[in-house]
C-alpha positions in Angstrom: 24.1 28.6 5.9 21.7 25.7 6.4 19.1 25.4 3.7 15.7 23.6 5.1 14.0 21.7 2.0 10.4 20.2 2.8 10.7 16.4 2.5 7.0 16.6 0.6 8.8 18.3 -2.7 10.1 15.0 -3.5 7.2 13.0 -3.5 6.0 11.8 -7.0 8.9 13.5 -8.8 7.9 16.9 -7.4 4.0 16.9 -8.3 2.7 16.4 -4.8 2.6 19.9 -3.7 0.0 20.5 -6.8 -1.6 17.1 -6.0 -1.5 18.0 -2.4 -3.9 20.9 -2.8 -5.7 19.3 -5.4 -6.9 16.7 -3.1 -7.5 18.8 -0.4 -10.0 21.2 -2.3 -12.2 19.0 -3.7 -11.4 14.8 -2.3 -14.3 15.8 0.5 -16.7 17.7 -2.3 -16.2 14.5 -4.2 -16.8 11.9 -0.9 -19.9 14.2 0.1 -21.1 13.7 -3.2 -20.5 9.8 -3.5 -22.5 9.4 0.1 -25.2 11.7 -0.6 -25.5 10.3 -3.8 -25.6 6.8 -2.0 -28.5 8.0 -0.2 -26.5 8.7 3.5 -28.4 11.4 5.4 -26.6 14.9 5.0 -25.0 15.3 7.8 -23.6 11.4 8.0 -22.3 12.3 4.4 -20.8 15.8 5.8 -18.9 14.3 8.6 -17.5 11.2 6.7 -16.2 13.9 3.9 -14.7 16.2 6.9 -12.5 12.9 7.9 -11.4 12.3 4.6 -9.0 15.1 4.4 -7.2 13.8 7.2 -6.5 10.5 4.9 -4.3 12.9 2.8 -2.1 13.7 5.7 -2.1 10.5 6.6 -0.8 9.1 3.2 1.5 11.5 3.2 3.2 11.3 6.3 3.2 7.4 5.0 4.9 8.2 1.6 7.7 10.1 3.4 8.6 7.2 5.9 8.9 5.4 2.8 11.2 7.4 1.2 13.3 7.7 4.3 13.0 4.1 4.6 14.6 3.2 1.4 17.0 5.7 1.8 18.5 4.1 4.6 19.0 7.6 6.6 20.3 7.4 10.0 18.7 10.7 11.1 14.8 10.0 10.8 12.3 13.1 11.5 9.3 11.4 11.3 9.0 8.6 14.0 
């Protein structure tokens, strides 16, 4: 029996997944408020937020081709 493990568990000694989520819920309330509060129209402000939870993902898939990297794996998932 093959056991799949998500690569993500690893990351930062296991706290990603709790980071993960963290991040998610409240890096665009925080970017919203940093452009609203930098006097960005609303909706400028609401759109730059919305793209900033894709720079989670990003880093993410980044940390992981790290980790497989240094590693030296032969069989790599993420190309």
């Amino acid at each position: 029996m093959m056991v799949v493990t998500d690569p993500t568990d690893d990351l930062f000694s296991g706290f990603w997944p709790v980071m993960r989520r963290f991040l998610f819920a409240f890096l665009p309330l925080w970017v919203f408020l940093i452009g609203y509060s930098a006097g960005l129209n609303v909706i400028i402000a609401a759109i730059i937020a919305g793209a900033s939870v894709s720079l989670v993902a990003i880093y993410e898939k980044k940390k992981i081709q790290q980790e497989f990297d240094k590693t030296g794996d032969s069989n790599k998932v993420i190309k």
